[in-house]
C-alpha atoms as an extended CHARMM CRD file, in Angstrom:
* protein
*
        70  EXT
         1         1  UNK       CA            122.3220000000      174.4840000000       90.4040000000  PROA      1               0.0000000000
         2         2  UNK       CA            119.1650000000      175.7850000000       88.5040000000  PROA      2               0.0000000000
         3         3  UNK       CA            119.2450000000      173.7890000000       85.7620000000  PROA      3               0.0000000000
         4         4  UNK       CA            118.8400000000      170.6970000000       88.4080000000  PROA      4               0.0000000000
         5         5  UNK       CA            116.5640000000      172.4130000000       90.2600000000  PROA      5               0.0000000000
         6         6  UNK       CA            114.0080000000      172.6400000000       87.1210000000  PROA      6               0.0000000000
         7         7  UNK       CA            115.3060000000      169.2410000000       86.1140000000  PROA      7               0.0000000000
         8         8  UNK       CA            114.2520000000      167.9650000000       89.2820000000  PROA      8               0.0000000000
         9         9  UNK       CA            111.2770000000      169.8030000000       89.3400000000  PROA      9               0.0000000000
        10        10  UNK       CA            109.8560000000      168.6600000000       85.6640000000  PROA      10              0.0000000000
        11        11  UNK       CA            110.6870000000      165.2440000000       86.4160000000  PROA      11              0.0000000000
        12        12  UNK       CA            108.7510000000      165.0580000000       89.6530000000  PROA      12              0.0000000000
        13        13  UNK       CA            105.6040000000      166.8780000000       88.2550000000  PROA      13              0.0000000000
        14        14  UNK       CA            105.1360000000      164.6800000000       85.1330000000  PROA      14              0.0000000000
        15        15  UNK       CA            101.5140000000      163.7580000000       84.7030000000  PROA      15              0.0000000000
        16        16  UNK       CA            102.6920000000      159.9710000000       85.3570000000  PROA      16              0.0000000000
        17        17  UNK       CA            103.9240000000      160.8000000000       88.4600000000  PROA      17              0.0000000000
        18        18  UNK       CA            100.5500000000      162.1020000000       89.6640000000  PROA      18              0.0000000000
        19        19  UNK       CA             98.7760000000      159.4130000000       88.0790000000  PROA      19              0.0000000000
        20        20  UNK       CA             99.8770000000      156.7930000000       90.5150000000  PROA      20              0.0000000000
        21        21  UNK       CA             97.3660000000      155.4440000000       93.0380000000  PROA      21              0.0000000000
        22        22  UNK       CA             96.8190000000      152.9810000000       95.7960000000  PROA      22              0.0000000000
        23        23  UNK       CA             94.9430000000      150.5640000000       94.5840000000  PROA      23              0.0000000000
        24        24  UNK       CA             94.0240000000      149.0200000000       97.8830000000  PROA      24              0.0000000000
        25        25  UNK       CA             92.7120000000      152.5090000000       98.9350000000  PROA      25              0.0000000000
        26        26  UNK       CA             90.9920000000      152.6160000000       95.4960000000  PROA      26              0.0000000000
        27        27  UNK       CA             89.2800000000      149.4420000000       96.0280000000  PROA      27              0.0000000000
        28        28  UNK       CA             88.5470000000      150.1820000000      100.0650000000  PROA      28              0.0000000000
        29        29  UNK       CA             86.7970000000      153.6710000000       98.9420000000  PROA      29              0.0000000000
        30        30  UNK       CA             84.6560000000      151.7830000000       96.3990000000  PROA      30              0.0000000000
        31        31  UNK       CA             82.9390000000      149.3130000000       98.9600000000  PROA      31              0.0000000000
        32        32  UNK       CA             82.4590000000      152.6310000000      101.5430000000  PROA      32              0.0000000000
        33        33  UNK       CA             79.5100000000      154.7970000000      101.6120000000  PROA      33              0.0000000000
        34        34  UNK       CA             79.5160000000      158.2340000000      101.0190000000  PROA      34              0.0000000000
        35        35  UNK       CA             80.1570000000      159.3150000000      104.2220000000  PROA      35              0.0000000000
        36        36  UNK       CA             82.9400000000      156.9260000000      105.1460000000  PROA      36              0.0000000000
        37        37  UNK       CA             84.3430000000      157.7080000000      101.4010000000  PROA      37              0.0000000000
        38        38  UNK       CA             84.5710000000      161.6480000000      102.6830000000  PROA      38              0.0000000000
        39        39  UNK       CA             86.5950000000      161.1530000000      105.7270000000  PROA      39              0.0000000000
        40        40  UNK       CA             89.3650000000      159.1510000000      103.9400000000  PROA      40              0.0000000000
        41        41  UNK       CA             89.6250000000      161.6310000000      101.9690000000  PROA      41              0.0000000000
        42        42  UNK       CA             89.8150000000      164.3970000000      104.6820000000  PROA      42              0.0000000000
        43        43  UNK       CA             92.2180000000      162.1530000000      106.3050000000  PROA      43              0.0000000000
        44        44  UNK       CA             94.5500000000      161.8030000000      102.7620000000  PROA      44              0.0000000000
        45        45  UNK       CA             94.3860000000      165.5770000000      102.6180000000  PROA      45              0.0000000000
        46        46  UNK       CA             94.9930000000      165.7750000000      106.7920000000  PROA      46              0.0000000000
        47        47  UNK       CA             98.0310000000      163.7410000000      106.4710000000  PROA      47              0.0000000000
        48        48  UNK       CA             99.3290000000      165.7400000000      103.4170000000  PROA      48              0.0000000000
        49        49  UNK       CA             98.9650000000      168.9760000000      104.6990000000  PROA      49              0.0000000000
        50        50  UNK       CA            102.1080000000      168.9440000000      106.8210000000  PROA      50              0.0000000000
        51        51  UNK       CA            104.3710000000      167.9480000000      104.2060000000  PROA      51              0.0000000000
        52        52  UNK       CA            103.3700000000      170.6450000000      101.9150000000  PROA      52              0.0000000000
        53        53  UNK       CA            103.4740000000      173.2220000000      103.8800000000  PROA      53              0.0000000000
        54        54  UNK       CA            107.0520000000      172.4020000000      105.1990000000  PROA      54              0.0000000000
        55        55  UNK       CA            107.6600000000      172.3010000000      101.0480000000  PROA      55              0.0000000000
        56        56  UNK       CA            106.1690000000      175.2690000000      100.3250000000  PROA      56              0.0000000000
        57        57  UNK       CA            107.9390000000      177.6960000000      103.5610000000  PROA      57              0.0000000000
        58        58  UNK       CA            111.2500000000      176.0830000000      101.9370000000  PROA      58              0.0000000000
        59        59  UNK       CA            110.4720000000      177.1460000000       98.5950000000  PROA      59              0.0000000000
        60        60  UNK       CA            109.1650000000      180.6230000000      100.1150000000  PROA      60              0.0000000000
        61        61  UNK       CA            112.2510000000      181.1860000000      102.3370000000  PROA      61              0.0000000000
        62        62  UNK       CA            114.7590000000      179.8670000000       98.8620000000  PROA      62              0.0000000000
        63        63  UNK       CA            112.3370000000      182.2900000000       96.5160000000  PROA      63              0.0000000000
        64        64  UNK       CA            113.0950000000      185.6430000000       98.7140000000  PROA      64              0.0000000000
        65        65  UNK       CA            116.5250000000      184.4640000000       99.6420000000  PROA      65              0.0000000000
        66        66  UNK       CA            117.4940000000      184.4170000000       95.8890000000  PROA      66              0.0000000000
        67        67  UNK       CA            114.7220000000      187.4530000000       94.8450000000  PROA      67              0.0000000000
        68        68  UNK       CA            117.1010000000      189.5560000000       97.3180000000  PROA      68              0.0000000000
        69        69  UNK       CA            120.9190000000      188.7850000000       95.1460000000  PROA      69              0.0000000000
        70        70  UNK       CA            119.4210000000      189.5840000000       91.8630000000  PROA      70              0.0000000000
């Protein structure tokens, strides 16, 4: 189960994976000014929030759940 875990885990977090972008938003936050260029990206970051933080109490919760059997 670990070794799938950190499978899982490298795959996901490859530097290709992060380099992937809309390139509609791209384009969109080229032609906006400066101020309009900030609140799409407070509203990327908004929407993302929730997400990680239900991934990150998961992780938490599985982290101390295992940290406890050892």
């Amino acid at each position: 189960m670990k070794k799938l875990l950190i499978v899982l885990m490298l795959v996901t977090t490859t530097p290709a994976a992060w380099a992937q972008g809309c390139s509609l938003c791209t384009k969109t936050a080229a032609g906006l000014d400066d101020k309009s260029a900030k609140g799409l990206n407070g509203g990327i970051l908004y929407l993302a929030t929730l997400p990680l933080a239900i991934l990150g109490t998961v992780g938490f919760v599985w982290w101390k759940h295992n940290k406890k059997s050892i």
